[in-house]
LUMMIBA-195679 format. One record per residue (C-alpha): x, y, z; residue in three letters. Coordinates in nm, 3 decimals. Example, Ala and Ser with C-alpha at 12.3 -4.5 7.8 and 13.67 -1.06 7.14 Angstrom:
BEGIN
<atom east="1.230" north="-0.450" up="0.780" rest="ALA"/>
<atom east="1.367" north="-0.106" up="0.714" rest="SER"/>
end
This chain:
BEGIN
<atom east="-15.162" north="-2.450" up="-5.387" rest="UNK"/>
<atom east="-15.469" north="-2.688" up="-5.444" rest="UNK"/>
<atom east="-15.465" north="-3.045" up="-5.356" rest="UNK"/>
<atom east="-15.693" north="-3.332" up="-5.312" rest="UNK"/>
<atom east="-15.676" north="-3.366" up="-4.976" rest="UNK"/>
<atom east="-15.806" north="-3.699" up="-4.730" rest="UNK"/>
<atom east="-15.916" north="-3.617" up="-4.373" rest="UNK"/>
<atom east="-15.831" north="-3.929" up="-4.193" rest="UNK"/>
<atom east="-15.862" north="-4.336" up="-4.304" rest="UNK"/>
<atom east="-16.230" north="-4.358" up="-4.140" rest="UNK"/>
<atom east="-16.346" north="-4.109" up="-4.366" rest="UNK"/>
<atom east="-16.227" north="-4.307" up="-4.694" rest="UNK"/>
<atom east="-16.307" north="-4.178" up="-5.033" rest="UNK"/>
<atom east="-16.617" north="-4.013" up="-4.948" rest="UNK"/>
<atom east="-16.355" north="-3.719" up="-4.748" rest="UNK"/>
<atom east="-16.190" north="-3.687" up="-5.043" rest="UNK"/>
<atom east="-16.207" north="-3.316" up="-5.150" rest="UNK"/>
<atom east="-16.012" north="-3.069" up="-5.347" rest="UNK"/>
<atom east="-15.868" north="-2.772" up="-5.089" rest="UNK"/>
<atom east="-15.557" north="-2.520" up="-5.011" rest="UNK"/>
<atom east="-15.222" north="-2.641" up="-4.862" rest="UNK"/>
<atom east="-14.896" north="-2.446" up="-4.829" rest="UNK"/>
<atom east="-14.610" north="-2.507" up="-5.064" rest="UNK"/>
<atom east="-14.440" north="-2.770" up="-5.005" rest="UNK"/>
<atom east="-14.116" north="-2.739" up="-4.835" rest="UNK"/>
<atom east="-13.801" north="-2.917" up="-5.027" rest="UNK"/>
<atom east="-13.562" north="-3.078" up="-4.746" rest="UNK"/>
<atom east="-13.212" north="-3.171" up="-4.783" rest="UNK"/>
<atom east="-13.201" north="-3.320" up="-5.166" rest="UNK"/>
<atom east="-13.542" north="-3.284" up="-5.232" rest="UNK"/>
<atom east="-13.703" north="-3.126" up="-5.535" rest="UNK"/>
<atom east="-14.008" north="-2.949" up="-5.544" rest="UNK"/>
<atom east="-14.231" north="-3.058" up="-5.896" rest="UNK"/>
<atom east="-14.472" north="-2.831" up="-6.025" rest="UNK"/>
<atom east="-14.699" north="-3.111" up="-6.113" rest="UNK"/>
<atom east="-14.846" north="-3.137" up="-6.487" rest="UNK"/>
<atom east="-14.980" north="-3.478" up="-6.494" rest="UNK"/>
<atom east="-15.008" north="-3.767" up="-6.140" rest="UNK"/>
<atom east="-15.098" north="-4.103" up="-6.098" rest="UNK"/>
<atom east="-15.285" north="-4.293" up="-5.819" rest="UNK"/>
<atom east="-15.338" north="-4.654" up="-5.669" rest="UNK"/>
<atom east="-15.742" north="-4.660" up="-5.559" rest="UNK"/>
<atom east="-15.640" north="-4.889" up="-5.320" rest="UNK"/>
<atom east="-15.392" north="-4.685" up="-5.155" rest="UNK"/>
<atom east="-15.626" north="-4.501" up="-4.900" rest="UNK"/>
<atom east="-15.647" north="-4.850" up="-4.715" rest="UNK"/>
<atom east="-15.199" north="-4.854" up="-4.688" rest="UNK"/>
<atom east="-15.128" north="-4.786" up="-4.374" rest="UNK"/>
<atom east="-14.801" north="-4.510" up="-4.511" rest="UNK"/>
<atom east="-15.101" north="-4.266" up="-4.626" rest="UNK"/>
<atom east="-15.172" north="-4.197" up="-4.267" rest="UNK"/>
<atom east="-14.832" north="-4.149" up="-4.119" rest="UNK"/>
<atom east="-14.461" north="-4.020" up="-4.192" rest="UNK"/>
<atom east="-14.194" north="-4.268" up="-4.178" rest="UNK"/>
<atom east="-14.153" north="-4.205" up="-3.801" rest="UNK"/>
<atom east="-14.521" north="-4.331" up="-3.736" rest="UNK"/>
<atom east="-14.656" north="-4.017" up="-3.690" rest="UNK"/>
<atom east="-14.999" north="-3.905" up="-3.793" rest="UNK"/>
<atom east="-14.960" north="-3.651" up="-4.107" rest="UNK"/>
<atom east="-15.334" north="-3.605" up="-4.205" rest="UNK"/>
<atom east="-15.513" north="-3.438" up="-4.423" rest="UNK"/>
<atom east="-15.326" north="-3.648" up="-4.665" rest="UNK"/>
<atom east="-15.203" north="-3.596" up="-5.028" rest="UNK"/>
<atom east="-15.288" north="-3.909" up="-5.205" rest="UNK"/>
<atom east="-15.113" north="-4.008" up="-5.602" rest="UNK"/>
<atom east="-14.766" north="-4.127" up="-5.631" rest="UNK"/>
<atom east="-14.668" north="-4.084" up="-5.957" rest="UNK"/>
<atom east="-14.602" north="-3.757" up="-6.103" rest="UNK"/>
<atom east="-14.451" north="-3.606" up="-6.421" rest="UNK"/>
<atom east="-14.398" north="-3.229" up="-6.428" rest="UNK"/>
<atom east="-14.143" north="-3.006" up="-6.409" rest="UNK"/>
<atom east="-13.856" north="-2.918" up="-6.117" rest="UNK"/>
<atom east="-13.964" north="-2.603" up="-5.937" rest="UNK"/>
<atom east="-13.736" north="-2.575" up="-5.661" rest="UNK"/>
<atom east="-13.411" north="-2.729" up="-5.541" rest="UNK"/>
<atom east="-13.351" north="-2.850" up="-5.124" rest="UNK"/>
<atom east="-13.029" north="-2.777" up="-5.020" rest="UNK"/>
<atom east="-12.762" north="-3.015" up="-5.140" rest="UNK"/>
<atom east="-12.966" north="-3.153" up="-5.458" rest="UNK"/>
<atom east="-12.762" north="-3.241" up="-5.739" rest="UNK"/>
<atom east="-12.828" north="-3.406" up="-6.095" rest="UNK"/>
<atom east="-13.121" north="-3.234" up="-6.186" rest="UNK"/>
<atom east="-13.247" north="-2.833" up="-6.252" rest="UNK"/>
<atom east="-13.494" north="-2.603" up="-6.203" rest="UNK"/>
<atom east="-13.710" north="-2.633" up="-6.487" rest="UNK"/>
<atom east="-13.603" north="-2.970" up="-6.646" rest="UNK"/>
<atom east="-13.909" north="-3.220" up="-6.701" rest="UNK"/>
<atom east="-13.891" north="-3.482" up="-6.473" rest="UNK"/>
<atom east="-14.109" north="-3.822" up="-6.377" rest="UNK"/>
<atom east="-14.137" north="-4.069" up="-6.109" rest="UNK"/>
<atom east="-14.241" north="-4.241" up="-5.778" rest="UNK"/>
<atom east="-14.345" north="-4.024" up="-5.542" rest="UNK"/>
<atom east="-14.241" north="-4.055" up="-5.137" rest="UNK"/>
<atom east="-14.513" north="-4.332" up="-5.005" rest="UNK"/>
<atom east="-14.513" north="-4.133" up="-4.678" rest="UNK"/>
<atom east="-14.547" north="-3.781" up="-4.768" rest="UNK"/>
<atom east="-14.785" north="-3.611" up="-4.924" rest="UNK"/>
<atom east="-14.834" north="-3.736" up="-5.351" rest="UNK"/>
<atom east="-14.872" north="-3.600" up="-5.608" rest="UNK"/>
<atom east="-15.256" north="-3.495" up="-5.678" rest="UNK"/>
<atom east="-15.166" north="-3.105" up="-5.618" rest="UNK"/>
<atom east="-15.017" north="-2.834" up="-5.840" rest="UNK"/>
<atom east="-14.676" north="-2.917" up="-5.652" rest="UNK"/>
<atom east="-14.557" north="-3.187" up="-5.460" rest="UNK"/>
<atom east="-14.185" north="-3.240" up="-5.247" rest="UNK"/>
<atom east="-13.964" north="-3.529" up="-5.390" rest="UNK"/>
<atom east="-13.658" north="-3.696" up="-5.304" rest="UNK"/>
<atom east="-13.464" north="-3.618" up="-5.620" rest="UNK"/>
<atom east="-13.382" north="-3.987" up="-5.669" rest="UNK"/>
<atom east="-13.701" north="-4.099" up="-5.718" rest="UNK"/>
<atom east="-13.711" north="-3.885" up="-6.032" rest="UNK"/>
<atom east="-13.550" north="-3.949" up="-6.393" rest="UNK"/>
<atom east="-13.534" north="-3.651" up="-6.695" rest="UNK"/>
<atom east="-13.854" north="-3.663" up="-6.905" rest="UNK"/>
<atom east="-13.778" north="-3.637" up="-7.261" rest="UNK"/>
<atom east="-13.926" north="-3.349" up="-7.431" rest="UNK"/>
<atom east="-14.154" north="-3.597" up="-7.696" rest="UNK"/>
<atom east="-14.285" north="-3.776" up="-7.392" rest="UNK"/>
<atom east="-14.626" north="-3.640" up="-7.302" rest="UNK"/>
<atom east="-14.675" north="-3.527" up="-6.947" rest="UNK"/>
<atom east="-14.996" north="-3.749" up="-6.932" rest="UNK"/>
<atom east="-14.832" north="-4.102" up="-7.015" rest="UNK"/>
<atom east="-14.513" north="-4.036" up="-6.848" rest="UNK"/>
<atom east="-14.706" north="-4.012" up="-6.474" rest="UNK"/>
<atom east="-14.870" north="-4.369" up="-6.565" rest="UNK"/>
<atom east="-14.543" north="-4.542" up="-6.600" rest="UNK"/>
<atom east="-14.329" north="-4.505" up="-6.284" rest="UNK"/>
<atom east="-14.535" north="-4.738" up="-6.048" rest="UNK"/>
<atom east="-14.596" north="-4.991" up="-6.338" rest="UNK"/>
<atom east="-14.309" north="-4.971" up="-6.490" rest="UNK"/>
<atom east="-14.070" north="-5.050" up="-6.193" rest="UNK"/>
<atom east="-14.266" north="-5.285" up="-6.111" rest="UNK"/>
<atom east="-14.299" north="-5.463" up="-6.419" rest="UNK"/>
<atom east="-13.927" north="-5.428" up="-6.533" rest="UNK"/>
<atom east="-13.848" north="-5.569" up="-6.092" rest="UNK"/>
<atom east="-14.095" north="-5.851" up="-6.092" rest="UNK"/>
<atom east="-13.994" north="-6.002" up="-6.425" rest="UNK"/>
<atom east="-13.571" north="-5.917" up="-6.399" rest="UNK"/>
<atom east="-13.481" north="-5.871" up="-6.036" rest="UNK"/>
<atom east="-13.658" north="-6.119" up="-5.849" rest="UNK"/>
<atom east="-13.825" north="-6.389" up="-6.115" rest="UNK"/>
<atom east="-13.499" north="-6.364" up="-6.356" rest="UNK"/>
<atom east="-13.660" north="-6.454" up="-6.669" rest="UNK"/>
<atom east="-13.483" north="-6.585" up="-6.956" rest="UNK"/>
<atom east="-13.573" north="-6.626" up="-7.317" rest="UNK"/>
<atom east="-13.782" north="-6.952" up="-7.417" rest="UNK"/>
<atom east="-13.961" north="-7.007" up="-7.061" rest="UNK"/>
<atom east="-14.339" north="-6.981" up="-7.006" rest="UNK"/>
<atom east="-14.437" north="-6.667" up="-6.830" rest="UNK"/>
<atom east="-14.842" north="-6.648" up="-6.677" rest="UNK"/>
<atom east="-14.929" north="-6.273" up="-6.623" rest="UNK"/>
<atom east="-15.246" north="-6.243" up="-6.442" rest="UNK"/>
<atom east="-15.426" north="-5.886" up="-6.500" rest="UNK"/>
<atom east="-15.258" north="-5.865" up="-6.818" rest="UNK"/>
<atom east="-15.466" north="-5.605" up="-6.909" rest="UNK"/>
<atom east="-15.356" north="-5.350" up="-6.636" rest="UNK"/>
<atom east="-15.122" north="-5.075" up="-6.577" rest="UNK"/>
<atom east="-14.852" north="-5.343" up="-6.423" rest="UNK"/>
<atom east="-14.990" north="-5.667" up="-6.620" rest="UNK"/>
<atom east="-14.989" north="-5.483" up="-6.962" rest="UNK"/>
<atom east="-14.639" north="-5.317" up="-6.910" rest="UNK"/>
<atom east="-14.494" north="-5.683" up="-6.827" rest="UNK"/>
<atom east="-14.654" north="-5.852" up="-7.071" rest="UNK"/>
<atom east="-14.461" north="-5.642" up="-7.305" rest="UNK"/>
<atom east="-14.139" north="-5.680" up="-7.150" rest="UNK"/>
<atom east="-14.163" north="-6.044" up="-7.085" rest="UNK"/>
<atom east="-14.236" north="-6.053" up="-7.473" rest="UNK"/>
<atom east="-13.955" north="-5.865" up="-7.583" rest="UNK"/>
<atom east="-13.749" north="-6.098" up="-7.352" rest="UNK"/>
<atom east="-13.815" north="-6.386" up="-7.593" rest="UNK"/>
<atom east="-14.096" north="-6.560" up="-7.368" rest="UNK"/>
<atom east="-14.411" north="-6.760" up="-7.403" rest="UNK"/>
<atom east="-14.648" north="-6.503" up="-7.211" rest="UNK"/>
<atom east="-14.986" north="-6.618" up="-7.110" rest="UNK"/>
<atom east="-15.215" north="-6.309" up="-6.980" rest="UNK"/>
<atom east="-15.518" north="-6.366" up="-6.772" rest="UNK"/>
<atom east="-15.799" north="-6.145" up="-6.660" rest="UNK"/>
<atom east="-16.168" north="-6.063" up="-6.751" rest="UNK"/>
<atom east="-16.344" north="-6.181" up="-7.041" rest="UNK"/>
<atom east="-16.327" north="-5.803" up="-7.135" rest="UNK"/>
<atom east="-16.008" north="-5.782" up="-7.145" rest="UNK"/>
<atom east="-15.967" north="-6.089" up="-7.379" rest="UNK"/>
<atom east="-15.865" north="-5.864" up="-7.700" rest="UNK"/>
<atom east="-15.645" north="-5.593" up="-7.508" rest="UNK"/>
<atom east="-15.434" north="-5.858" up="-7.417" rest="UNK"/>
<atom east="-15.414" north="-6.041" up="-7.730" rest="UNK"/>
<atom east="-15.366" north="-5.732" up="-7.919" rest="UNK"/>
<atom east="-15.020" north="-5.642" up="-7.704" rest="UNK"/>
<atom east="-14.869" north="-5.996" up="-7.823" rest="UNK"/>
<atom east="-14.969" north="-6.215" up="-7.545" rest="UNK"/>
<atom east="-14.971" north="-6.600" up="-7.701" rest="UNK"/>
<atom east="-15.276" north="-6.755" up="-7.495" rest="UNK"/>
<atom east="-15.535" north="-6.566" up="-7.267" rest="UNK"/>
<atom east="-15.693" north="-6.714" up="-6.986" rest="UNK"/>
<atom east="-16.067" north="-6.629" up="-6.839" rest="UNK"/>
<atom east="-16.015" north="-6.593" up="-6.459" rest="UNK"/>
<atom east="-16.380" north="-6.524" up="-6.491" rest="UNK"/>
<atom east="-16.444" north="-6.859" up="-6.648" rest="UNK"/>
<atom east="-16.222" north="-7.062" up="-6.414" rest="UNK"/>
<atom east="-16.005" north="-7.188" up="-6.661" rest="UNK"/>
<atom east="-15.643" north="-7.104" up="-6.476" rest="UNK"/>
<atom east="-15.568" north="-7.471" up="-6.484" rest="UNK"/>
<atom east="-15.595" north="-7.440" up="-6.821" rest="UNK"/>
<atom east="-15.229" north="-7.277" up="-6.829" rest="UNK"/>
<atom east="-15.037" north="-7.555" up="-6.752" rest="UNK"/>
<atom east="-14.689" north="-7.554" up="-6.593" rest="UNK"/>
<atom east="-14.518" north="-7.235" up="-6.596" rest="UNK"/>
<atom east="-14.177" north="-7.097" up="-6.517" rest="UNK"/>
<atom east="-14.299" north="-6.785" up="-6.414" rest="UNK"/>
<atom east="-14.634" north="-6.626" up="-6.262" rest="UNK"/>
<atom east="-14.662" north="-6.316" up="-6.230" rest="UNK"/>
<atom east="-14.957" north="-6.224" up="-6.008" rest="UNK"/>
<atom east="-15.086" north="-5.861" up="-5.907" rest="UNK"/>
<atom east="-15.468" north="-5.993" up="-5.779" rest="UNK"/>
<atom east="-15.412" north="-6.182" up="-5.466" rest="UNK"/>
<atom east="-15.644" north="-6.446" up="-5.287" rest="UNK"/>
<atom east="-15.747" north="-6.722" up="-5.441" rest="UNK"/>
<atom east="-15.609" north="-6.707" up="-5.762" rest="UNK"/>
<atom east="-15.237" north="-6.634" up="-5.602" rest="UNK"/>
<atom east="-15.325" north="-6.950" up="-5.437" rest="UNK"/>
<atom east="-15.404" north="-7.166" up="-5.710" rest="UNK"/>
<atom east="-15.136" north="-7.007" up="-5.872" rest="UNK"/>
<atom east="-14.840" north="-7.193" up="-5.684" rest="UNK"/>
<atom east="-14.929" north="-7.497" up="-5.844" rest="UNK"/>
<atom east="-14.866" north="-7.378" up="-6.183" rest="UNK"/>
<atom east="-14.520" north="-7.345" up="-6.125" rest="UNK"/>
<atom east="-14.318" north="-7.582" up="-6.244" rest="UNK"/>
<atom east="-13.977" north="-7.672" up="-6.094" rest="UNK"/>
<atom east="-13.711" north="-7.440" up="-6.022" rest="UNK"/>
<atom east="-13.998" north="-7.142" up="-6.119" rest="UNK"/>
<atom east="-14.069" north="-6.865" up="-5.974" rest="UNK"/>
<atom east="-14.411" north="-6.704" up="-5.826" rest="UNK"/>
<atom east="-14.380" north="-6.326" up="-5.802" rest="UNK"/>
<atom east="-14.635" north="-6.156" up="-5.634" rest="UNK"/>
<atom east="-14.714" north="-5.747" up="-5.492" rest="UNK"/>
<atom east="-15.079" north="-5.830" up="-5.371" rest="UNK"/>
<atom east="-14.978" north="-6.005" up="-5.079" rest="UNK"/>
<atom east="-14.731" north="-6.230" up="-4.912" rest="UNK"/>
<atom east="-14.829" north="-6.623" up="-5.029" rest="UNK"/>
<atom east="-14.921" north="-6.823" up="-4.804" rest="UNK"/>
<atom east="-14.928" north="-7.128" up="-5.061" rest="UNK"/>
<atom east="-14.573" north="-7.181" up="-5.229" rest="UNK"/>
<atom east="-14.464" north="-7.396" up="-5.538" rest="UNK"/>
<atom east="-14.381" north="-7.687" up="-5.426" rest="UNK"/>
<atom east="-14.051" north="-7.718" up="-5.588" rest="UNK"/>
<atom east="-13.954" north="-7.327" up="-5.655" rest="UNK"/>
<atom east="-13.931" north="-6.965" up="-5.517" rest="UNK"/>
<atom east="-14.254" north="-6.731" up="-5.378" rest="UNK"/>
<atom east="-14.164" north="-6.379" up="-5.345" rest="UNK"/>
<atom east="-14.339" north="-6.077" up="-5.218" rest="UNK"/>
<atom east="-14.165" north="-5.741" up="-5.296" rest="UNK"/>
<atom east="-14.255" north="-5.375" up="-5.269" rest="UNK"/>
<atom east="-14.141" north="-5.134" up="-5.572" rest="UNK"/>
<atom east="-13.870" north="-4.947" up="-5.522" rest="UNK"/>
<atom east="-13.721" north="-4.620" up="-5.695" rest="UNK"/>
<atom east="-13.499" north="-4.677" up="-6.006" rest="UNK"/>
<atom east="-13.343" north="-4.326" up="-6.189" rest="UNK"/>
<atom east="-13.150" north="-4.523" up="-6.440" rest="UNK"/>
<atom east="-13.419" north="-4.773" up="-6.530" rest="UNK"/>
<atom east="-13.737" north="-4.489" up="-6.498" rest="UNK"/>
<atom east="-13.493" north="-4.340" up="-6.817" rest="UNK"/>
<atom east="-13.454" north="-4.683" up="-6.958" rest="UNK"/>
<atom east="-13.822" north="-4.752" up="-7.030" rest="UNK"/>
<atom east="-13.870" north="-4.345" up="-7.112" rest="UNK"/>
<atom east="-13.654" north="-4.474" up="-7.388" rest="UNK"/>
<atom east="-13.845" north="-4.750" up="-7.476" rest="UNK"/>
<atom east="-14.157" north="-4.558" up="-7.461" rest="UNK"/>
<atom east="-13.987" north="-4.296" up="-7.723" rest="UNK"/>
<atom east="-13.917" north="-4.544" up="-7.946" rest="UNK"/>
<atom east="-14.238" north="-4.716" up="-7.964" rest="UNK"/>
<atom east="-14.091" north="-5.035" up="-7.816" rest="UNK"/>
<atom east="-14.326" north="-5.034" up="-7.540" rest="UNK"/>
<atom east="-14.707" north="-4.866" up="-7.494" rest="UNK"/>
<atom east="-14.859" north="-4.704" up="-7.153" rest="UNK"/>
<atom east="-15.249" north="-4.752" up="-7.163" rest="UNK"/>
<atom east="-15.386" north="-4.405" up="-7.080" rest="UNK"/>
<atom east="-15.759" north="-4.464" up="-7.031" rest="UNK"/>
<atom east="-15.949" north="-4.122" up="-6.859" rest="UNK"/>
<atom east="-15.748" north="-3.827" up="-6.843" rest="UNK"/>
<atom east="-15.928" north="-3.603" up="-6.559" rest="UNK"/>
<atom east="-15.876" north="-3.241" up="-6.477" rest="UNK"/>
<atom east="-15.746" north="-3.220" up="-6.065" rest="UNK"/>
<atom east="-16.108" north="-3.111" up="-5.995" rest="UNK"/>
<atom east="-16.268" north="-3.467" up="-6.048" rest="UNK"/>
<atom east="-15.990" north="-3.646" up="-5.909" rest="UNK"/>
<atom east="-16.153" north="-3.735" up="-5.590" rest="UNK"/>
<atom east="-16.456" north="-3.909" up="-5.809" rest="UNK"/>
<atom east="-16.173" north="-4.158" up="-5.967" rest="UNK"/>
<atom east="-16.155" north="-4.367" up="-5.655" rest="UNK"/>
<atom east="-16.541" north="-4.417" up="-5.631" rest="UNK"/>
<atom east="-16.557" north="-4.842" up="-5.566" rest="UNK"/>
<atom east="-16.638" north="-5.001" up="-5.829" rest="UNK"/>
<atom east="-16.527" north="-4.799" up="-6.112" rest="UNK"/>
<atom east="-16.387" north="-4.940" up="-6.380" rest="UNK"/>
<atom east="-16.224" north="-4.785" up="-6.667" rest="UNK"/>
<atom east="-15.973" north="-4.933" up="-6.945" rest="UNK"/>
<atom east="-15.627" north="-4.826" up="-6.941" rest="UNK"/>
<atom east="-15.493" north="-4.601" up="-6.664" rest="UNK"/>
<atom east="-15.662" north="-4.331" up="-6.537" rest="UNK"/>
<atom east="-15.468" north="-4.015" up="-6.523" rest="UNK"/>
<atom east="-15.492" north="-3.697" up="-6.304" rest="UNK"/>
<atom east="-15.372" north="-3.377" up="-6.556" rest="UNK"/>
<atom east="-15.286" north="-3.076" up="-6.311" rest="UNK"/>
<atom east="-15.126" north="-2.827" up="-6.560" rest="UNK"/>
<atom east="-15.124" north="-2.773" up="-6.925" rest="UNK"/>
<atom east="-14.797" north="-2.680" up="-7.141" rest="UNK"/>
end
């Protein structure tokens, strides 16, 4: 099968080329996708799971992409709940090899049924962002109708997605981000939109909720928006400033079957939109984690057709 393929870490994006691995072998409840459309993290060449298996051990050339939509292929031995030849989407495993090839190994709970109106090429940009999202807003900062949520890259795969859900919630959302992004964000229903740009994150106020996916110093300034009893979520990086009178928490994503089908649903039924920016044939994959590039919406990897 072809693959986009990474060398080793010191080699970065520049080793990133498009070459011939072996089909994948499905282990004990695994599946094996026959991958029609992926999704990738640029940053994710620098996590240290890229590198390794979960033992620590060095599993290079690397696979990169971790979201995938397609269709099931091949069943490990003991898999139940899904079929060979059902359309499928999800997270891939962060240490094994992703999803920018024609077929990648997945741990069959990772993956939810695709619904046959659900393009391919929108599916594989919601399983990372959506999770995410849907965690960050209802598992860890418990939102509730009438507070004041502050999303910050409201404009992004994760931002945009919880901006939506934090809406439909019943809260106040406040989205921040580039002065580009001013009208994305207002368009999706957010009710104020800060320029992080222009320095104005005072401007927000107190907050029950921030939501932050950048990091550094605007995760720091961020604590002391949050009024008390709030919470400040974060995935850039573990806070080292806290509100003063609520909860900081760092989380990781983690797999959801029941609520990947959940926002499928909402998705169907128009309830919530996926921002699908470039859509790039496997061949120019590598080229879509240049630094600095910058395109709006997601940028999606499209591996086979039908």
């Amino acid at each position: 099968m072809r693959a986009i393929t990474a060398p080793d870490r010191d080699a970065g994006v520049t080793g990133l080329t498009l070459t011939d691995l072996p089909y994948p072998h499905a282990s004990e409840n695994d599946v094996v996708v026959r991958v029609h459309a992926a999704g990738f993290t640029r940053g994710e060449l620098d996590w240290p799971a890229s590198w390794t298996d979960r033992a620590g051990r060095d599993r290079t050339p690397s696979v990169p992409g971790h979201e995938v939509s397609g269709v099931v292929a091949d069943l490990g031995f003991g898999t139940t709940g899904l079929t060979v030849g059902q359309r499928v989407f999800g997270p891939t495993d962060w240490a094994r090899n992703g999803s920018l090839a024609e077929f990648v190994a997945v741990e069959a709970r990772n993956l939810a049924p695709l619904p046959a109106d659900v393009d391919h090429t929108v599916a594989a940009a919601l399983p990372i962002s959506g999770l995410t999202a849907w965690q960050g807003l209802f598992d860890h900062a418990r939102i509730m109708s009438g507070q004041t949520v502050l999303i910050h890259g409201a404009a992004g795969g994760v931002g945009s997605i919880a901006l939506q859900l934090a809406l439909e919630a019943g809260a106040r959302v406040i989205g921040t981000g580039r002065a580009a992004d001013r009208e994305t964000v207002l368009a999706l229903g957010a009710h104020a939109f800060l320029d992080l740009e222009a320095g104005r994150l005072d401007e927000a106020g107190e907050v029950d909720v921030v939501f932050d996916v950048i990091g550094g110093d605007v995760l720091d300034r961020s604590a002391g928006l949050v009024r008390a009893g709030g919470t400040l979520v974060t995935i850039a990086q573990p806070p080292t400033v806290r509100p003063k009178d609520g909860r900081a928490v760092f989380f990781v994503v983690e797999p959801d079957r029941s609520r990947l089908a959940d926002l499928a649903q909402r998705v169907r039924e128009g309830r919530l939109k996926v921002h699908v920016g470039a859509v790039l044939p496997l061949s120019e994959a590598a080229a879509a984690f240049a630094p600095g590039r910058r395109v709006p919406g997601r940028t999606i990897v499209r591996v086979a057709e039908g």
